[in-house]
mmCIF file of the N, C-alpha and C atoms, coordinates in Angstrom:
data_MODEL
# 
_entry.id   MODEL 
# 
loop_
_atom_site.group_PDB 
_atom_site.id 
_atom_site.type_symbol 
_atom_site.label_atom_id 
_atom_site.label_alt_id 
_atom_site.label_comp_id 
_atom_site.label_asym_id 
_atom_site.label_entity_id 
_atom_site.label_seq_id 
_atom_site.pdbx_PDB_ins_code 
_atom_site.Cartn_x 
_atom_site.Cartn_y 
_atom_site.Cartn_z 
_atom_site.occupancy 
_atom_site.B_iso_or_equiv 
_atom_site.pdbx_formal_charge 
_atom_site.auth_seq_id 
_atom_site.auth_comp_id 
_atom_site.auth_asym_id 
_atom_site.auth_atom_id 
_atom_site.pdbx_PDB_model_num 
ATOM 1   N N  . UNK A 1 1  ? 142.503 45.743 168.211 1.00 0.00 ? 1  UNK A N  1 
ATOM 2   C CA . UNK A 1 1  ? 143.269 46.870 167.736 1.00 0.00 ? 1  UNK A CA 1 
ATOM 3   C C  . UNK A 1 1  ? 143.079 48.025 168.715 1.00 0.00 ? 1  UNK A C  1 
ATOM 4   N N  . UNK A 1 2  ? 143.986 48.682 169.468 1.00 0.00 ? 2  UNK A N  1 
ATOM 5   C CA . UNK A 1 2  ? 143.844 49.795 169.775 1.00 0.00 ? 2  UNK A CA 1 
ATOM 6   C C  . UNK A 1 2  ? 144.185 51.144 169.872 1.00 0.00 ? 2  UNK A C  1 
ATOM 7   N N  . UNK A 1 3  ? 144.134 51.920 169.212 1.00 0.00 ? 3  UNK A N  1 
ATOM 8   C CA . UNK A 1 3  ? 144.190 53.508 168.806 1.00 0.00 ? 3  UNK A CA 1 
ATOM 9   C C  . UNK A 1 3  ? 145.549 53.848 169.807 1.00 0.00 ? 3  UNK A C  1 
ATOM 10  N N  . UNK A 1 4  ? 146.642 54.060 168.709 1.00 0.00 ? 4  UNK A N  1 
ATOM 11  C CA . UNK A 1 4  ? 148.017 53.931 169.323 1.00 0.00 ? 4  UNK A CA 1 
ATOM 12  C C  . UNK A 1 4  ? 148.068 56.670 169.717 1.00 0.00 ? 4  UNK A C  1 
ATOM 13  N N  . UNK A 1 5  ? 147.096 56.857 168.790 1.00 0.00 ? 5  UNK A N  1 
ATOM 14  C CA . UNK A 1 5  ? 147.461 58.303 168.635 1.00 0.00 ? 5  UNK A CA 1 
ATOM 15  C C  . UNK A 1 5  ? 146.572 59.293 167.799 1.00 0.00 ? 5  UNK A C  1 
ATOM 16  N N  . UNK A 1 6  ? 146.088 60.246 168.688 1.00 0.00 ? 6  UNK A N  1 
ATOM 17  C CA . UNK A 1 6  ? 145.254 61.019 167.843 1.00 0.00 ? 6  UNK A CA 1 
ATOM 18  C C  . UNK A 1 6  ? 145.509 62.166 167.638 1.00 0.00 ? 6  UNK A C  1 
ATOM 19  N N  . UNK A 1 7  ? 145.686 62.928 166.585 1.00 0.00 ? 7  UNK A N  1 
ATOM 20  C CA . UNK A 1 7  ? 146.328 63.943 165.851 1.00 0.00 ? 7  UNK A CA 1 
ATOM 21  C C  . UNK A 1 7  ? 144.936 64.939 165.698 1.00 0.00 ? 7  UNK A C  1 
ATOM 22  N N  . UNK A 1 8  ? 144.221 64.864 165.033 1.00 0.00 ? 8  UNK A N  1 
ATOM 23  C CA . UNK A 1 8  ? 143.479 65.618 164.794 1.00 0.00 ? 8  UNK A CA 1 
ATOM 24  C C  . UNK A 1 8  ? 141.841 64.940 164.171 1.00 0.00 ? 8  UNK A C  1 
ATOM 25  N N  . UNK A 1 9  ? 140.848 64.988 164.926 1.00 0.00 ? 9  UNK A N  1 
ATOM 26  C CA . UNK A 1 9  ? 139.293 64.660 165.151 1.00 0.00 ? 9  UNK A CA 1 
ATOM 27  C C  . UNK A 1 9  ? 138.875 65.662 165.299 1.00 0.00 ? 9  UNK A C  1 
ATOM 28  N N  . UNK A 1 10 ? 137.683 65.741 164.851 1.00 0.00 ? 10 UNK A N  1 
ATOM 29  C CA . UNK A 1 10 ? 136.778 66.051 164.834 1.00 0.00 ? 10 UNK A CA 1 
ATOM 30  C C  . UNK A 1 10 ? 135.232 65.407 164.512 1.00 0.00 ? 10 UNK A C  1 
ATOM 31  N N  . UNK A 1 11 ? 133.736 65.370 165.144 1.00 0.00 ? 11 UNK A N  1 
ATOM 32  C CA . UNK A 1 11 ? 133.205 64.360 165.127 1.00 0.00 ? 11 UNK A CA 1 
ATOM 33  C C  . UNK A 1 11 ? 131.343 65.440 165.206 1.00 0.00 ? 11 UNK A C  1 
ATOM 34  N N  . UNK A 1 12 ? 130.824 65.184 164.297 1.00 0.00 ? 12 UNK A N  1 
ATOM 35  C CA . UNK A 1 12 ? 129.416 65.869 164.691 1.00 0.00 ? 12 UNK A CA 1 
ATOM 36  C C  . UNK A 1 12 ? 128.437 64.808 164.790 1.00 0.00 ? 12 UNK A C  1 
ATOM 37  N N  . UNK A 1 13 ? 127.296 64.125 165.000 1.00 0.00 ? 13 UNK A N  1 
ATOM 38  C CA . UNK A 1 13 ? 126.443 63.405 165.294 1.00 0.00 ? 13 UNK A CA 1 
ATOM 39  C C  . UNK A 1 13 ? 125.037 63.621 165.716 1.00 0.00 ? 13 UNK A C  1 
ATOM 40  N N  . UNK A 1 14 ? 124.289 63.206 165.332 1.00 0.00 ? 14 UNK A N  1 
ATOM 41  C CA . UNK A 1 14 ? 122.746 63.321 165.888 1.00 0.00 ? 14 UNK A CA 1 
ATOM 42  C C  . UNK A 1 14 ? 122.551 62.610 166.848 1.00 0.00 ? 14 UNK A C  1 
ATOM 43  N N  . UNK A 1 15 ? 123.116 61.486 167.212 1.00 0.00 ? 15 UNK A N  1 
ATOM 44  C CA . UNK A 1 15 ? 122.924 60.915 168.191 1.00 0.00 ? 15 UNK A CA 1 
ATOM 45  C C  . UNK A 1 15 ? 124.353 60.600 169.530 1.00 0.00 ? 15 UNK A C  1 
ATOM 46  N N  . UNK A 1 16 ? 123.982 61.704 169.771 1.00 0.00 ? 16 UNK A N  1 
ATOM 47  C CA . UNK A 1 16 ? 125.286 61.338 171.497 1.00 0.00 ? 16 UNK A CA 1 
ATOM 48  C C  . UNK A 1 16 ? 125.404 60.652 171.690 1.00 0.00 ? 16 UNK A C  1 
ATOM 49  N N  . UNK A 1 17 ? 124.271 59.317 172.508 1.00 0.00 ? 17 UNK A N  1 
ATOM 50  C CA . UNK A 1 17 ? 124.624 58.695 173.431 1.00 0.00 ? 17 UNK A CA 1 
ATOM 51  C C  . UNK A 1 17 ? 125.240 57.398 172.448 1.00 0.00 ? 17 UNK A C  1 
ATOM 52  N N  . UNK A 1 18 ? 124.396 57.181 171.067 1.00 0.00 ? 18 UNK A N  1 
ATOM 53  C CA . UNK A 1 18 ? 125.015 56.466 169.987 1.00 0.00 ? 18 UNK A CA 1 
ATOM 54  C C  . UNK A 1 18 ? 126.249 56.193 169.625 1.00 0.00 ? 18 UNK A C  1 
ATOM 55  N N  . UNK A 1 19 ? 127.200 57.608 169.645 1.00 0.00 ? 19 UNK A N  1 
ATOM 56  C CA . UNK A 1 19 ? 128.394 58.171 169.121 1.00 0.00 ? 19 UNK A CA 1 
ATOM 57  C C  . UNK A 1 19 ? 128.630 57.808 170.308 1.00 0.00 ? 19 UNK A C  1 
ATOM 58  N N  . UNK A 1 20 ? 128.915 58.408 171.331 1.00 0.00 ? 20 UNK A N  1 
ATOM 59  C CA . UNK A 1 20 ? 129.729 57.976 172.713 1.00 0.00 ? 20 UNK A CA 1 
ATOM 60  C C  . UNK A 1 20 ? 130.144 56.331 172.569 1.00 0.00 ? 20 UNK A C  1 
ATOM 61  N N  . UNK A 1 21 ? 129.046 55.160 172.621 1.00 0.00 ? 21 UNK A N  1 
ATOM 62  C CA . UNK A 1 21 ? 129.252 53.775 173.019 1.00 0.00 ? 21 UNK A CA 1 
ATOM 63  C C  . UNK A 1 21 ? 129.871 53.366 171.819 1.00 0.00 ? 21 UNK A C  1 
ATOM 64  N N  . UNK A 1 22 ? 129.717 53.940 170.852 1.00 0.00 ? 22 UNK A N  1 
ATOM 65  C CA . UNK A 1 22 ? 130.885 53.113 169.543 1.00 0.00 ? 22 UNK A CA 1 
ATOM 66  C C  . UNK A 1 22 ? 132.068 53.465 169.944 1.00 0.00 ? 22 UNK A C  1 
ATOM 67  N N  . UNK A 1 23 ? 132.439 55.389 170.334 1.00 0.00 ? 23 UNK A N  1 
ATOM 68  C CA . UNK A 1 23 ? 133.852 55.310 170.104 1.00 0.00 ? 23 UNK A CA 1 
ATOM 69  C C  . UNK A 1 23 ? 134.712 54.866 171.606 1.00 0.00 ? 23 UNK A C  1 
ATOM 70  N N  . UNK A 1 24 ? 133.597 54.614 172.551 1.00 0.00 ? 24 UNK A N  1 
ATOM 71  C CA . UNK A 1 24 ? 134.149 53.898 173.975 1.00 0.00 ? 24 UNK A CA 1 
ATOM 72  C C  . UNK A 1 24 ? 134.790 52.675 173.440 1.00 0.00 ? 24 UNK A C  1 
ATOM 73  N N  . UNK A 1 25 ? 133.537 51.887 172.989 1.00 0.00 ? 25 UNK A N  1 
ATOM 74  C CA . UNK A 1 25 ? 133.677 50.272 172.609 1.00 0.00 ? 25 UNK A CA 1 
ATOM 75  C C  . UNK A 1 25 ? 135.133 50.511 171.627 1.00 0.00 ? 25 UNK A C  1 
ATOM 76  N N  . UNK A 1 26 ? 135.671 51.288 171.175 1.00 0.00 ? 26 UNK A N  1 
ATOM 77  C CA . UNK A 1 26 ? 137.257 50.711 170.196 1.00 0.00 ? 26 UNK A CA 1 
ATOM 78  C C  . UNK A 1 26 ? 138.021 51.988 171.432 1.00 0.00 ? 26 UNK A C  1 
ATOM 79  N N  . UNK A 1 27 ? 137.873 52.511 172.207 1.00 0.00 ? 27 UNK A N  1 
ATOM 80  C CA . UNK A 1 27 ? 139.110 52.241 173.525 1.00 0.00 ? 27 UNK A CA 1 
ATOM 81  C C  . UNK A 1 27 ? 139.349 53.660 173.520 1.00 0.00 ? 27 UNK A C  1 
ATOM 82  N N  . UNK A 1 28 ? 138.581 54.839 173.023 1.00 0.00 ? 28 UNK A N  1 
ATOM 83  C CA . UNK A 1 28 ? 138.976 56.265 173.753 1.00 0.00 ? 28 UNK A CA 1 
ATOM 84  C C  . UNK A 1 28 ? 137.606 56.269 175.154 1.00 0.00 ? 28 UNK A C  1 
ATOM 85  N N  . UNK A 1 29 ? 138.588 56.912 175.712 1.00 0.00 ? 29 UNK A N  1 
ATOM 86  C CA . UNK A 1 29 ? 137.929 57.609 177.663 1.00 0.00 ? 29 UNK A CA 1 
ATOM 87  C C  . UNK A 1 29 ? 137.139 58.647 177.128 1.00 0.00 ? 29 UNK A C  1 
ATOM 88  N N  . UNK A 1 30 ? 136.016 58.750 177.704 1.00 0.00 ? 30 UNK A N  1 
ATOM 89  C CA . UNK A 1 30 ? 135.206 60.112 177.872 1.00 0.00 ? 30 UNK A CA 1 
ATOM 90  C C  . UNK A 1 30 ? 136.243 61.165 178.807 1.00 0.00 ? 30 UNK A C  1 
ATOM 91  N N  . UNK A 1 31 ? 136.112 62.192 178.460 1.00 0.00 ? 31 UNK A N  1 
ATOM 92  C CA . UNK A 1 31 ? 136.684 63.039 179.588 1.00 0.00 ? 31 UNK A CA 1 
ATOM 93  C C  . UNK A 1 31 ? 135.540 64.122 180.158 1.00 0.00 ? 31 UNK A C  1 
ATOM 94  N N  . UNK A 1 32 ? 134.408 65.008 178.994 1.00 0.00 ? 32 UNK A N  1 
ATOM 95  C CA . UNK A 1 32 ? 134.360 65.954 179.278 1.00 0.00 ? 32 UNK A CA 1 
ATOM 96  C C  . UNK A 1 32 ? 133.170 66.383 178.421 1.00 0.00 ? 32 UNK A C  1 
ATOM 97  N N  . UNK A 1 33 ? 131.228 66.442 178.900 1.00 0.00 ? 33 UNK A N  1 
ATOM 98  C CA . UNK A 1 33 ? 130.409 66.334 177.744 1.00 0.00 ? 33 UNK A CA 1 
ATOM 99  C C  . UNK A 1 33 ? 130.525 67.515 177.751 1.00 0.00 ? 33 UNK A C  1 
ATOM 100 N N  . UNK A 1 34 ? 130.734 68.484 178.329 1.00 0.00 ? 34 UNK A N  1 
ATOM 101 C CA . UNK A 1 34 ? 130.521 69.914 177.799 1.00 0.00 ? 34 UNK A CA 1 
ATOM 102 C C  . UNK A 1 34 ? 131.537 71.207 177.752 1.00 0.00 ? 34 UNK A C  1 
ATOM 103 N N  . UNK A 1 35 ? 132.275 71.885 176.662 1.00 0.00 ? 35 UNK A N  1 
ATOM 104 C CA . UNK A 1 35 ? 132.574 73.105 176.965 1.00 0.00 ? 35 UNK A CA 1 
ATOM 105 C C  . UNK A 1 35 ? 131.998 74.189 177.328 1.00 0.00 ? 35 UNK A C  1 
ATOM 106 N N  . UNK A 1 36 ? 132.044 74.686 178.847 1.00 0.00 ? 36 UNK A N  1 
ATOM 107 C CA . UNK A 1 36 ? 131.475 75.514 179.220 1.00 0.00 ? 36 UNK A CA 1 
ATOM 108 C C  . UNK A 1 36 ? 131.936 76.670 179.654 1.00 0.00 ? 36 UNK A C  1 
ATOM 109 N N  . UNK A 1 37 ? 132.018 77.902 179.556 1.00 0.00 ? 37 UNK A N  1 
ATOM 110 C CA . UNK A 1 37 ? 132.801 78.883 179.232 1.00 0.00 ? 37 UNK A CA 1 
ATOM 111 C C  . UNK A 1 37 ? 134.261 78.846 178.910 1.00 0.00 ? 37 UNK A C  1 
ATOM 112 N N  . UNK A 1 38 ? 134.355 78.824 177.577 1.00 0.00 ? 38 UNK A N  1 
ATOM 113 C CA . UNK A 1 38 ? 135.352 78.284 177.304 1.00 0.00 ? 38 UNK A CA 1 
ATOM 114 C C  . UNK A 1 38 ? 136.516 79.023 177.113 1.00 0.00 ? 38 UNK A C  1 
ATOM 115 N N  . UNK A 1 39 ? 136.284 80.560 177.494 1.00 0.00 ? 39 UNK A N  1 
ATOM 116 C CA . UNK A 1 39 ? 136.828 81.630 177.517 1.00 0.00 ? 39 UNK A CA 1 
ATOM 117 C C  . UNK A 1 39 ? 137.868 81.531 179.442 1.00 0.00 ? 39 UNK A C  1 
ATOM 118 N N  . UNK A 1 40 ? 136.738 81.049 179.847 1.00 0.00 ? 40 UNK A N  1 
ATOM 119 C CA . UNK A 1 40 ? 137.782 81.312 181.376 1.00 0.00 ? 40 UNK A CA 1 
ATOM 120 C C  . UNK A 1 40 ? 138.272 80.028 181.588 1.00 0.00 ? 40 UNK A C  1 
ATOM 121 N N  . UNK A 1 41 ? 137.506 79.037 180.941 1.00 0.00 ? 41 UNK A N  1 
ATOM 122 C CA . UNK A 1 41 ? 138.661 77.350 181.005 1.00 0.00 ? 41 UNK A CA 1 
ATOM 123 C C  . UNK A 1 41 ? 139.772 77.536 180.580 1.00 0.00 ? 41 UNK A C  1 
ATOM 124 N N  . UNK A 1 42 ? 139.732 78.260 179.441 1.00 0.00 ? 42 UNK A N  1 
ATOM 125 C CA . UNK A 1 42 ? 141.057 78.181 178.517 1.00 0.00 ? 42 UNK A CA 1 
ATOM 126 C C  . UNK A 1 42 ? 142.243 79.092 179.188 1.00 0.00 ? 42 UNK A C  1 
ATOM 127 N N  . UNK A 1 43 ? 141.742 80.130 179.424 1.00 0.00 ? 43 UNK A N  1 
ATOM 128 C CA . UNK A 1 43 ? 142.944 80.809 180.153 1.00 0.00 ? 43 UNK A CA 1 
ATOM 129 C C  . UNK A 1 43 ? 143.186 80.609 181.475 1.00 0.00 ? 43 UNK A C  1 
ATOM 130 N N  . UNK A 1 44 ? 142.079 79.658 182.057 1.00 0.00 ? 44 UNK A N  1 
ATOM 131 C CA . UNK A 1 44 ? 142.886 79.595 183.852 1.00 0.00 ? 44 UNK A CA 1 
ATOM 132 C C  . UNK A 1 44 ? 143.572 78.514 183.830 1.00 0.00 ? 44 UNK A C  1 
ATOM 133 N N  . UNK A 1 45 ? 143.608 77.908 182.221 1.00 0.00 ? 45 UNK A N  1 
ATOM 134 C CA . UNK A 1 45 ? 145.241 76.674 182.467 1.00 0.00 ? 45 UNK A CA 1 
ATOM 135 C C  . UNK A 1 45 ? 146.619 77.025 181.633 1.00 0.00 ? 45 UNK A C  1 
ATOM 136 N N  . UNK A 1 46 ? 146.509 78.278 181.073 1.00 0.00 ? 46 UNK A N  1 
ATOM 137 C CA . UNK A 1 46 ? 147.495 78.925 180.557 1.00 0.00 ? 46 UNK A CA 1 
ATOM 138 C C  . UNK A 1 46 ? 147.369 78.716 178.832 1.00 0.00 ? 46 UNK A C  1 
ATOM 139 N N  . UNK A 1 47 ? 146.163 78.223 178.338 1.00 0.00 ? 47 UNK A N  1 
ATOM 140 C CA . UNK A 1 47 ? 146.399 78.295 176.861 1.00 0.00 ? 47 UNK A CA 1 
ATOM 141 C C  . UNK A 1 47 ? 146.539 79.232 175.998 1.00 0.00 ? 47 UNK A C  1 
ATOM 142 N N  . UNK A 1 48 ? 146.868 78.983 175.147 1.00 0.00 ? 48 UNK A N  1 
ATOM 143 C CA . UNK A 1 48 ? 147.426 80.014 174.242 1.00 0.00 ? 48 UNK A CA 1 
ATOM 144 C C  . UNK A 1 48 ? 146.527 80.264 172.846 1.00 0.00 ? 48 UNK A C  1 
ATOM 145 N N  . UNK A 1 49 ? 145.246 81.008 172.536 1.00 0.00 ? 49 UNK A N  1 
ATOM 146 C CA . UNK A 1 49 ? 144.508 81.447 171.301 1.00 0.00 ? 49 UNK A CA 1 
ATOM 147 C C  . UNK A 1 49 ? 145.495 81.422 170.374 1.00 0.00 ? 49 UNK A C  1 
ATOM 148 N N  . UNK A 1 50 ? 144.946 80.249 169.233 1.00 0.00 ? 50 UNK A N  1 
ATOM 149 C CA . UNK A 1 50 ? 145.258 80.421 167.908 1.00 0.00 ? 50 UNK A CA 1 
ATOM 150 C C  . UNK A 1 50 ? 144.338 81.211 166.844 1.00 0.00 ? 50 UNK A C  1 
ATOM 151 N N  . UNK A 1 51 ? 144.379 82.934 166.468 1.00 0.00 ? 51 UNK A N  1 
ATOM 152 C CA . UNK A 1 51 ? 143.143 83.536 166.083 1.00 0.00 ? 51 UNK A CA 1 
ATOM 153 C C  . UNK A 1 51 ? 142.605 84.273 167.441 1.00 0.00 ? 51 UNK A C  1 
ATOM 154 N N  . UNK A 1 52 ? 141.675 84.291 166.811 1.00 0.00 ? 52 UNK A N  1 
ATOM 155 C CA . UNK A 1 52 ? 140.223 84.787 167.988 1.00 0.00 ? 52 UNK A CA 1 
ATOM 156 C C  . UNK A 1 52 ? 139.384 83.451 168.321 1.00 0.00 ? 52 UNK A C  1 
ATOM 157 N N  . UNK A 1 53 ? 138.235 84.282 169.497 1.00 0.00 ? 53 UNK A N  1 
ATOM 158 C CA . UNK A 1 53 ? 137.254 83.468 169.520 1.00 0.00 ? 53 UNK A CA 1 
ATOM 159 C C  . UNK A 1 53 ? 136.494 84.060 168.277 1.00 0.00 ? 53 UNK A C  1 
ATOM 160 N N  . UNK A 1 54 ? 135.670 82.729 167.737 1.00 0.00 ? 54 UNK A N  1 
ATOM 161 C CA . UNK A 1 54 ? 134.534 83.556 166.898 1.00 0.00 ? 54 UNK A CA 1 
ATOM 162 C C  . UNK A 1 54 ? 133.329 82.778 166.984 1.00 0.00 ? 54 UNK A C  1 
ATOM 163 N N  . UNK A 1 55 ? 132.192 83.289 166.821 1.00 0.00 ? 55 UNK A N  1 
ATOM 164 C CA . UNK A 1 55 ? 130.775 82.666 166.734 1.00 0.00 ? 55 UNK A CA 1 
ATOM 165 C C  . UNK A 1 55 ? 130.005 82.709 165.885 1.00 0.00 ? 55 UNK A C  1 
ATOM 166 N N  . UNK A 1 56 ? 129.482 81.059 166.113 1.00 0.00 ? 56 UNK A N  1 
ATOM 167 C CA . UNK A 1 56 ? 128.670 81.156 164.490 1.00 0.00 ? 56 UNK A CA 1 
ATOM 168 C C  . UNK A 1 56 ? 127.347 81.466 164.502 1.00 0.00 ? 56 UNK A C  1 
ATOM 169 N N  . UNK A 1 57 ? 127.066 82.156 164.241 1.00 0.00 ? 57 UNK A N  1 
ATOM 170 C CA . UNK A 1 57 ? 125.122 82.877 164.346 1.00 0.00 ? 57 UNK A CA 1 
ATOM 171 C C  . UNK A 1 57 ? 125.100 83.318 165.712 1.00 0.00 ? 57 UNK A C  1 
ATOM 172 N N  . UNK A 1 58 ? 123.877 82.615 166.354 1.00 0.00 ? 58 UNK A N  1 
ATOM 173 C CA . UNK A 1 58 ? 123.879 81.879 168.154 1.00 0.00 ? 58 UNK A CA 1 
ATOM 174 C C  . UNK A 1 58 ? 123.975 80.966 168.532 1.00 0.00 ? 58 UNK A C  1 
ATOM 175 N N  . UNK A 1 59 ? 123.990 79.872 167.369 1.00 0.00 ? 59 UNK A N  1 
ATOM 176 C CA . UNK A 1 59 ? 124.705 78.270 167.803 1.00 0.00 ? 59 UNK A CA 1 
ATOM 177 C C  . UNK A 1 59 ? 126.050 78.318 168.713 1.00 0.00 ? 59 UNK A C  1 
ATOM 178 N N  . UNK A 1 60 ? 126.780 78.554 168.390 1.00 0.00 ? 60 UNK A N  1 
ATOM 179 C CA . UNK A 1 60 ? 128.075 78.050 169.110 1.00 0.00 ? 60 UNK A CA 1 
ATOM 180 C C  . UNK A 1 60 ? 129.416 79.191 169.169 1.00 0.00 ? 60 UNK A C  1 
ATOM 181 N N  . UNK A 1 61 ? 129.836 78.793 169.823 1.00 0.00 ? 61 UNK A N  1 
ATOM 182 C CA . UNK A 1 61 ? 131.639 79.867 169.723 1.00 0.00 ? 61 UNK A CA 1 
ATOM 183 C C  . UNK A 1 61 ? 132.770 78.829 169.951 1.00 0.00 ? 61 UNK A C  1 
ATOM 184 N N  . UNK A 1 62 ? 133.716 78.794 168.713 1.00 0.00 ? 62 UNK A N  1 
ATOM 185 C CA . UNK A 1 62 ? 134.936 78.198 168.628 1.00 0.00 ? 62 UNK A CA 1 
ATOM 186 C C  . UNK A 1 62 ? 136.191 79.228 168.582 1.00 0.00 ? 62 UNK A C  1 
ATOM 187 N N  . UNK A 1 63 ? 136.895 78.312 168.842 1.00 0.00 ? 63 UNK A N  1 
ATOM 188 C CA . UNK A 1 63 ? 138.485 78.907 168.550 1.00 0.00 ? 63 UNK A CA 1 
ATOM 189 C C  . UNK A 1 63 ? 139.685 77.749 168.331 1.00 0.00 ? 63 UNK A C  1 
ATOM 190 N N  . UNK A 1 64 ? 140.703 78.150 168.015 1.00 0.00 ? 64 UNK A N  1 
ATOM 191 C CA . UNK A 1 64 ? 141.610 76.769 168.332 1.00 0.00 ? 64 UNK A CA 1 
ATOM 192 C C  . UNK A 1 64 ? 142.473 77.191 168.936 1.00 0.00 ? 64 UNK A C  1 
ATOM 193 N N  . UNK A 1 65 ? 143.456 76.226 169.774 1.00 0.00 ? 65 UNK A N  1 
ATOM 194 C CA . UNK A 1 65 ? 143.963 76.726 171.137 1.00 0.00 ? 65 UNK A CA 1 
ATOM 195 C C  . UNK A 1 65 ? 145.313 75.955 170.849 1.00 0.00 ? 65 UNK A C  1 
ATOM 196 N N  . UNK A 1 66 ? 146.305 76.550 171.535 1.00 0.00 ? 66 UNK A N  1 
ATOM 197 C CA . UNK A 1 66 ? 147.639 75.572 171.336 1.00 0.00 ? 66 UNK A CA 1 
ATOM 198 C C  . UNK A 1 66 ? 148.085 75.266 172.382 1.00 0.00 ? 66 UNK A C  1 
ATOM 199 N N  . UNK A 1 67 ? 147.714 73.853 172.901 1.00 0.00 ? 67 UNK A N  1 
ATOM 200 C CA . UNK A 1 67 ? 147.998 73.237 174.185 1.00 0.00 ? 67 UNK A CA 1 
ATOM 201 C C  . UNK A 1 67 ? 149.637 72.489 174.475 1.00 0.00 ? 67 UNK A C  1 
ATOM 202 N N  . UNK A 1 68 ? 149.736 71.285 175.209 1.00 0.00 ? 68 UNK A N  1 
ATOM 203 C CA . UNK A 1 68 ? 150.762 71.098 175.505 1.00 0.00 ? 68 UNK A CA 1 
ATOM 204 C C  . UNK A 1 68 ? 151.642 70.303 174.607 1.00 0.00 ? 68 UNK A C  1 
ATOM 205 N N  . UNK A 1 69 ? 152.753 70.434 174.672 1.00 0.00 ? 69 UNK A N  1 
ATOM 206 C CA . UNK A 1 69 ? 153.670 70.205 173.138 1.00 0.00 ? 69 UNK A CA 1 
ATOM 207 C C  . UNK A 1 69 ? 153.162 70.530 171.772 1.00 0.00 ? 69 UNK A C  1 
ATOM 208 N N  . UNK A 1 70 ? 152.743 71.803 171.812 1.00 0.00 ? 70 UNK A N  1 
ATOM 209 C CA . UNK A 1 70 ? 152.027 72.676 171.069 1.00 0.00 ? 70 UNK A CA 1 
ATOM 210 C C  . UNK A 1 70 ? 150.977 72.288 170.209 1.00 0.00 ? 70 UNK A C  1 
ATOM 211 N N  . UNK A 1 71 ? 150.288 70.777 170.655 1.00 0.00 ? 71 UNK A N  1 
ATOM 212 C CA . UNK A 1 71 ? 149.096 70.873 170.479 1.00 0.00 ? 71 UNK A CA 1 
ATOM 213 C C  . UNK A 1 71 ? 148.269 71.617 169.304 1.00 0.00 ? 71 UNK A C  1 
ATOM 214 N N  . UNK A 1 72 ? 147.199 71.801 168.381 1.00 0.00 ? 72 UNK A N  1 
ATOM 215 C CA . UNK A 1 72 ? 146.066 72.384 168.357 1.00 0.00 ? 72 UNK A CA 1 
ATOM 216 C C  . UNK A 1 72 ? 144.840 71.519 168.455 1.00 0.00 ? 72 UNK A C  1 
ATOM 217 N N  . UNK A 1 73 ? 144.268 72.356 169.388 1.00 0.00 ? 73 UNK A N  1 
ATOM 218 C CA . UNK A 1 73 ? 142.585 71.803 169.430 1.00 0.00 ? 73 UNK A CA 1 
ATOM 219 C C  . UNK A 1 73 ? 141.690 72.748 169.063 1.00 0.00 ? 73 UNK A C  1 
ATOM 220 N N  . UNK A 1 74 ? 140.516 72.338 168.417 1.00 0.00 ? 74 UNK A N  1 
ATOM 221 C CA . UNK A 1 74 ? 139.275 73.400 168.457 1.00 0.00 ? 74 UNK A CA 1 
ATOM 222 C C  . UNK A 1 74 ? 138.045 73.261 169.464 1.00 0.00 ? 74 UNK A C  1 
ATOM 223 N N  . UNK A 1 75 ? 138.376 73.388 170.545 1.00 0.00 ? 75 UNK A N  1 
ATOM 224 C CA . UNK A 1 75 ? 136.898 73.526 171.389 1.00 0.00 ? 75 UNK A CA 1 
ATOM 225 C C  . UNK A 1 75 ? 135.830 74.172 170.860 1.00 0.00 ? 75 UNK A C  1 
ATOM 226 N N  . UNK A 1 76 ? 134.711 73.742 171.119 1.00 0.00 ? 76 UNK A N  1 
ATOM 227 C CA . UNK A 1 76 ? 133.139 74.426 170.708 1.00 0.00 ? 76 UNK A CA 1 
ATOM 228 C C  . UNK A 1 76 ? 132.570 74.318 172.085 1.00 0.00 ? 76 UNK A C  1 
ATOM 229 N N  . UNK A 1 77 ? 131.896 75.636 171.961 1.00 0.00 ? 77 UNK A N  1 
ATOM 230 C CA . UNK A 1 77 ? 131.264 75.784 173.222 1.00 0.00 ? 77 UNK A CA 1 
ATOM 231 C C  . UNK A 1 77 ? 129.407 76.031 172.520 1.00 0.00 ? 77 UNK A C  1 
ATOM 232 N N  . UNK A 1 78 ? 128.693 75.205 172.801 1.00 0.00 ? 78 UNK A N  1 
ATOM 233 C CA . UNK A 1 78 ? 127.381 75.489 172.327 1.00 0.00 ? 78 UNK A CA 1 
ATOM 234 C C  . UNK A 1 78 ? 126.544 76.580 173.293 1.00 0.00 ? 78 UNK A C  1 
ATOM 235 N N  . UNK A 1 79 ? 125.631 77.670 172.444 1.00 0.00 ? 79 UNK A N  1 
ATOM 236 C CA . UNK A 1 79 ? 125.508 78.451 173.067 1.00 0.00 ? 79 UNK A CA 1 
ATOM 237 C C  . UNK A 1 79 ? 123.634 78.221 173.258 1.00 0.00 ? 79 UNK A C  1 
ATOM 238 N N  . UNK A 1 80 ? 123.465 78.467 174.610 1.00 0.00 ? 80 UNK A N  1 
ATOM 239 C CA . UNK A 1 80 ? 121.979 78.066 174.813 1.00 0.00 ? 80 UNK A CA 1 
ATOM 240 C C  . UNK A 1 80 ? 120.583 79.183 174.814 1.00 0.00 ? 80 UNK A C  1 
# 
């Protein structure tokens, strides 16, 4: 069987490298382990903020973004 379309995921886990080899093994590509400033990624490819950025405590900063064929994604950027 292989994953004809993905609409909307989201995925939290304790174990990365765990989570990675299951969802390889049924046929999605890694692209990308980290969002890292996700403020100048997002705008040096022209995306478009859905909202604000916002942050939760000092863990992390999300937003959702409206990419191509208007798209939404929520990037998380973990904060160290």
């Amino acid at each position: 069987m292989t994953i004809q379309q993905r609409e909307n995921v989201g995925v939290v886990v304790d174990d990365f490298a765990a989570a990675t080899a299951f969802f390889l093994e049924l046929g999605l590509e890694l692209e990308d382990q980290a969002v890292q400033d996700i403020e100048g990624r997002l705008r040096a490819h022209g995306a478009e903020l859905v909202g604000e950025i916002a942050q939760y405590e000092q863990y992390c900063r999300y937003c959702y973004v409206r990419g191509p064929d208007g798209i939404i994604i929520g990037p998380v950027e973990e904060l160290n």
